[in-house]
N, C-alpha and C positions, 0 to 999 in steps of 0.2 A: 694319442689323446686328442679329443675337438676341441682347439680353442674358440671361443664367440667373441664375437664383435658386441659390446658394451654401451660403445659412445662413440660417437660422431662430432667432430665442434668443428664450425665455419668460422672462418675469420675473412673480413675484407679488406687491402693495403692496395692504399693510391701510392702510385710509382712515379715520383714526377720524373723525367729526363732530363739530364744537363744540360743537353742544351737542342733545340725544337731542329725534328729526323724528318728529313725529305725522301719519299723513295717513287718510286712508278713513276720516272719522270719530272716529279714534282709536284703530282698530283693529290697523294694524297701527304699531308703534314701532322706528325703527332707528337704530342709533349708530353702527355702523360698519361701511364696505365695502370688497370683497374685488374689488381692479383686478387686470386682466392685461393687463401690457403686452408687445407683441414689438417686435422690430427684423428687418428683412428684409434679406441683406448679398447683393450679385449681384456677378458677374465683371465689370463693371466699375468695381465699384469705389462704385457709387451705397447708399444706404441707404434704408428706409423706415420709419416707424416708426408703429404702431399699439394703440390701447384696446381692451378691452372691460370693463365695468364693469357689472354688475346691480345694479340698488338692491334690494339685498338678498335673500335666496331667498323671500322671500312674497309680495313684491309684484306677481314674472309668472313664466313658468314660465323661469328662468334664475337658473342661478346659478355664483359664480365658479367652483371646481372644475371645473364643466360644461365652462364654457369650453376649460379650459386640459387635460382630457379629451378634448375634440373636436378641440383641434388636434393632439394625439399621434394623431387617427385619420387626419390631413389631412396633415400638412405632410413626410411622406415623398415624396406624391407631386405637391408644390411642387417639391421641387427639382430643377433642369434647367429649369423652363419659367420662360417669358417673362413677368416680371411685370406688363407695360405691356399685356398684351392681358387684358383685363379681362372680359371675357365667355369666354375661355373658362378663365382661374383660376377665376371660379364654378359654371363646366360639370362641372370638374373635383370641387370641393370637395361638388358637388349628388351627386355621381356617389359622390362616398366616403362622404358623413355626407348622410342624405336630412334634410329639416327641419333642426331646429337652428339658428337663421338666427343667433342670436345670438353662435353661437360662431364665425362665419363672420367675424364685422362685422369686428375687428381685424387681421383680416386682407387684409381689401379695401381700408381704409385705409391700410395700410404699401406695398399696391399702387397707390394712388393718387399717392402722396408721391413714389416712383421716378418713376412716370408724369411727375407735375410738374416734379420735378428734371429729368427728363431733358431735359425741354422747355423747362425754362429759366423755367418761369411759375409764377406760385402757382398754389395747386391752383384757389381759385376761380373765375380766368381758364381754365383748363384743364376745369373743369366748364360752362364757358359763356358766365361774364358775370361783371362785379365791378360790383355796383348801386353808384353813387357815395355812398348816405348809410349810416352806421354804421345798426346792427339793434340795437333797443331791447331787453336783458335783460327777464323778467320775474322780477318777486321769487316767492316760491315762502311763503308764509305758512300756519307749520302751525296745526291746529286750535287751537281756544281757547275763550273767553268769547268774547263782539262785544266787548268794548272791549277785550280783549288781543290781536284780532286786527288792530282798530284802529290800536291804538298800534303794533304792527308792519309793519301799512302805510308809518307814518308816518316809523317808524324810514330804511324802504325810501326813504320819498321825499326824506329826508334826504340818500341816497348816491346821488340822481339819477334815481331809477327814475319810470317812468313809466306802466308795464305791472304789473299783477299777480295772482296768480295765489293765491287765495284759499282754503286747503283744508274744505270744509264736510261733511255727510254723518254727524256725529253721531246728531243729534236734529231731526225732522221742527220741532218749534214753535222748540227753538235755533237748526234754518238758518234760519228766516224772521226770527228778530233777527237772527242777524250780518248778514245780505244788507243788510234792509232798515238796518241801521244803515252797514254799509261803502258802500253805495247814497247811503245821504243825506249821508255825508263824501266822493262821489268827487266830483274836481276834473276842469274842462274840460283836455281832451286827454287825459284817462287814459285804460285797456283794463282793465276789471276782469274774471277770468275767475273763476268760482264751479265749485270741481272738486269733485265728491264720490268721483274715485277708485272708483266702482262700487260705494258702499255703500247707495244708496238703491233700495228695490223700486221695480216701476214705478208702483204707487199712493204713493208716498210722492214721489218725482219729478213727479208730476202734481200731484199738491199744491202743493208747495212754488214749481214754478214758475207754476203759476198765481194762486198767492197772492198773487205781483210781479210781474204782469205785465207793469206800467209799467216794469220797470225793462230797458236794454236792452242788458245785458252779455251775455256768453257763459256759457252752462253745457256742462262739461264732463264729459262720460264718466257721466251721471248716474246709471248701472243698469250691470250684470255685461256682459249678452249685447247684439246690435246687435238682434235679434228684441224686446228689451226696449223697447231705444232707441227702435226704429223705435213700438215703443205709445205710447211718452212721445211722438215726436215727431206721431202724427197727434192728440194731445188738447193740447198746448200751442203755445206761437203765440213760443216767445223763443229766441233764436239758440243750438246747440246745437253742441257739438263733440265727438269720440270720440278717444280717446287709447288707453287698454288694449285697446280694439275691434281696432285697425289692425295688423295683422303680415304680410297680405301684399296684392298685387295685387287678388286677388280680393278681399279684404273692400275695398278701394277702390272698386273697380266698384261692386262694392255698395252701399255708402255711397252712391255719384251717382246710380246707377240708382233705385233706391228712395228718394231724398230724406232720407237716414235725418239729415244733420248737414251744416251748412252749412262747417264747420271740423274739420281733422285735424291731429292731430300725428304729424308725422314723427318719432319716437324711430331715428337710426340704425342704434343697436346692434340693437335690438326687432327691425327689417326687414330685418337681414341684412349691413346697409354703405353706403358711398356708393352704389354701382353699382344698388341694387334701391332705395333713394330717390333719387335721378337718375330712375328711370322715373316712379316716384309723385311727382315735382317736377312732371315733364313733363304727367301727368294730369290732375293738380289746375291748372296753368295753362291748360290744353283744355278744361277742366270749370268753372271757375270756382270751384274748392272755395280756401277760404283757408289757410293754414298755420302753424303755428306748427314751429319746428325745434330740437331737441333730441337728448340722447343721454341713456342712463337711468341714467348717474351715471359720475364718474371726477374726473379731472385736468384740468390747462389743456392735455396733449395731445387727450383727447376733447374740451372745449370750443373748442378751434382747429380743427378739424375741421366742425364745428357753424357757427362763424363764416363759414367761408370757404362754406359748404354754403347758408346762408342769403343771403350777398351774394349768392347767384346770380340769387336772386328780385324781380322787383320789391316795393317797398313797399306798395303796396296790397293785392297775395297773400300778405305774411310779415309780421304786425303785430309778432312779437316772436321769442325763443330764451330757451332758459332756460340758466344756470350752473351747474355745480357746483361749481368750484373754489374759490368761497368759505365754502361749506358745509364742506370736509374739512380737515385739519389738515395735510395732507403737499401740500409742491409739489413734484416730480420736477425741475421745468424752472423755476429761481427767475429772474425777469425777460423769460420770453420766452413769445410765444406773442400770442394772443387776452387781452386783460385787461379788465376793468370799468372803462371811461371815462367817467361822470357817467353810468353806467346801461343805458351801452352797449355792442356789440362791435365792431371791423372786424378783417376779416379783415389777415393779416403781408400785406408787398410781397416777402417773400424767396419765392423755389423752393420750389415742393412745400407742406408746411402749414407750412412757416416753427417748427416748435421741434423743439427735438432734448432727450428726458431727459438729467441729466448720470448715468454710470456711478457713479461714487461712491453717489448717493443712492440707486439703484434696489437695489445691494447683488449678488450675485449672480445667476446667472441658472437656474430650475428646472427650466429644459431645453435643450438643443440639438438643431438635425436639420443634418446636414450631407450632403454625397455621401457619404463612408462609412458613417453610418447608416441610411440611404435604401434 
């Protein structure tokens, strides 16, 4: 039987931060972020519910407004169609707003959720598989001194963590202390990820990482462009991952084909939704590239989405996901959802992505499309 898509409702939540994130060096500083959540309501009766969240307008080409612009260009001609056929809502959406992917992403997740529901399974069984051990968070450590980045680590490993993710890309001779200092305090079984967020040129990247060579953690995203990357990566010899590189397919391909990074992050929102990282899951497990999964900021709505996205992966291909719910000061959904368990995630056992915002908190809603507005 076709179920339709009825109603559409936008909500907008300012996200302040605990306390004001330095990343790329130092360069860019942000305190507070601008979510937009929807809810999807279909004749029968089922609901879906959906993020999108940009860490802030500098960081990539996304921002909140954008978002919630793109879906005034899209979500007329959502309603009547079937939400559960998911290839061709983004036939559709590709068709009304070309690019864009990020204003797309909350939208394919509120279609995932019905999907789920309807089938009676959480979303991660319904994406494929539900890995049996919980997904190691990674702590997110902004720039500093080496010993305030240190003692932030440590803060980290305090609350379980095990993974972490290390922001460097200041100062050429300051990243070679932090490293080599958080290098000589890393403990067996940890993941140390050294991200410079694309602030180092490609001779300052070649530097730095051959200066440690011994040391055998991951670097992350080290230069702007992948044509950079790809410099760093044929003069360096240390495991290398691209994060602001990845937004679509094609730069995937790439990545394998050219050897450019042994490690991608999956950012959901970044590529559009579940539906267009479901394919880049699928590749990266045919290719051998490892993953790390993520979304590029929000609530424990977008963080359960994340959860259940990453159970899907074996543990050897997904070493970690990263949180944001602890980072911002607002919970939409207080108790439910994906939460920090000694460091970790598992995805809900309820239908669909298992949390639902409460209406109270979210406050009004900054737009509706229904059939009569359609």
């Amino acid at each position: 039987m076709r179920m339709k898509i009825n109603r559409i409702s936008v909500w907008q939540l300012d996200l302040p931060l605990h306390k004001p994130y330095w990343l790329s060096g130092g360069r860019l500083k942000f305190e507070q972020l601008d979510s937009t959540i929807l809810r999807i309501d279909t004749d029968e009766g089922v609901s879906g519910w959906g993020e999108g969240c940009p860490w802030g307008v500098t960081y990539l080409p996304a921002f909140g407004k954008g978002i919630r612009a793109g879906i005034d260009e899209i979500a007329a001609l959502l309603i009547g169609k079937d939400p559960r056929q998911l290839d061709a809502i983004n036939r559709i959406m590709d068709l009304a707003l070309p690019g864009h992917p990020y204003v797309k992403s909350a939208i394919d997740m509120a279609c995932w959720d019905i999907a789920a529901k309807s089938a009676n399974l959480p979303l991660c069984e319904l994406l494929g598989a539900r890995e049996p051990a919980p997904v190691p968070i990674a702590s997110s450590v902004s720039t500093g001194s080496p010993q305030e980045m240190l003692d932030e680590v440590q803060r980290f490993r305090d609350q379980g963590y095990r993974v972490h993710s290390c922001k460097v890309g200041a100062d050429v001779t300051m990243d070679i202390e932090r490293i080599n200092l958080l290098a000589a305090n890393e403990r067996a079984g940890e993941i140390m990820f050294y991200d410079a967020n694309r602030a180092w040129l490609p001779r300052e990247a070649i530097t730095v990482l051959n200066s440690i060579a011994g040391v055998s953690s991951w670097f992350e995203q080290p230069c702007e462009t992948l044509d950079e990357i790809a410099q760093v990566r044929r003069q360096t010899s240390c495991p290398i991952g691209v994060d602001e590189g990845l937004h679509t397919m094609e730069d995937l391909i790439r990545i394998q084909r050219d050897g450019i990074a042994e490690l991608v992050n999956i950012k959901i929102n970044r590529v559009g939704g579940l539906t267009r990282a479901r394919r880049m899951r699928d590749f990266c497990l045919a290719t051998g590239i490892t993953m790390l999964i993520m979304d590029t900021g929000g609530t424990v709505l977008a963080d359960t989405a994340v959860a259940h996205f990453a159970q899907t992966i074996p543990a050897p291909s997904c070493p970690g996901v990263w949180s944001c719910q602890d980072m911002v000061s607002v919970d939409p959904a207080p108790g439910q959802g994906a939460r920090n368990v000694d460091g970790c995630f598992s995805a809900p056992d309820l239908a669909g992505l298992g949390v639902e915002p409460e209406l109270t908190l979210l406050g009004e809603p900054v737009a509706i499309y229904t059939m009569e507005s359609a």
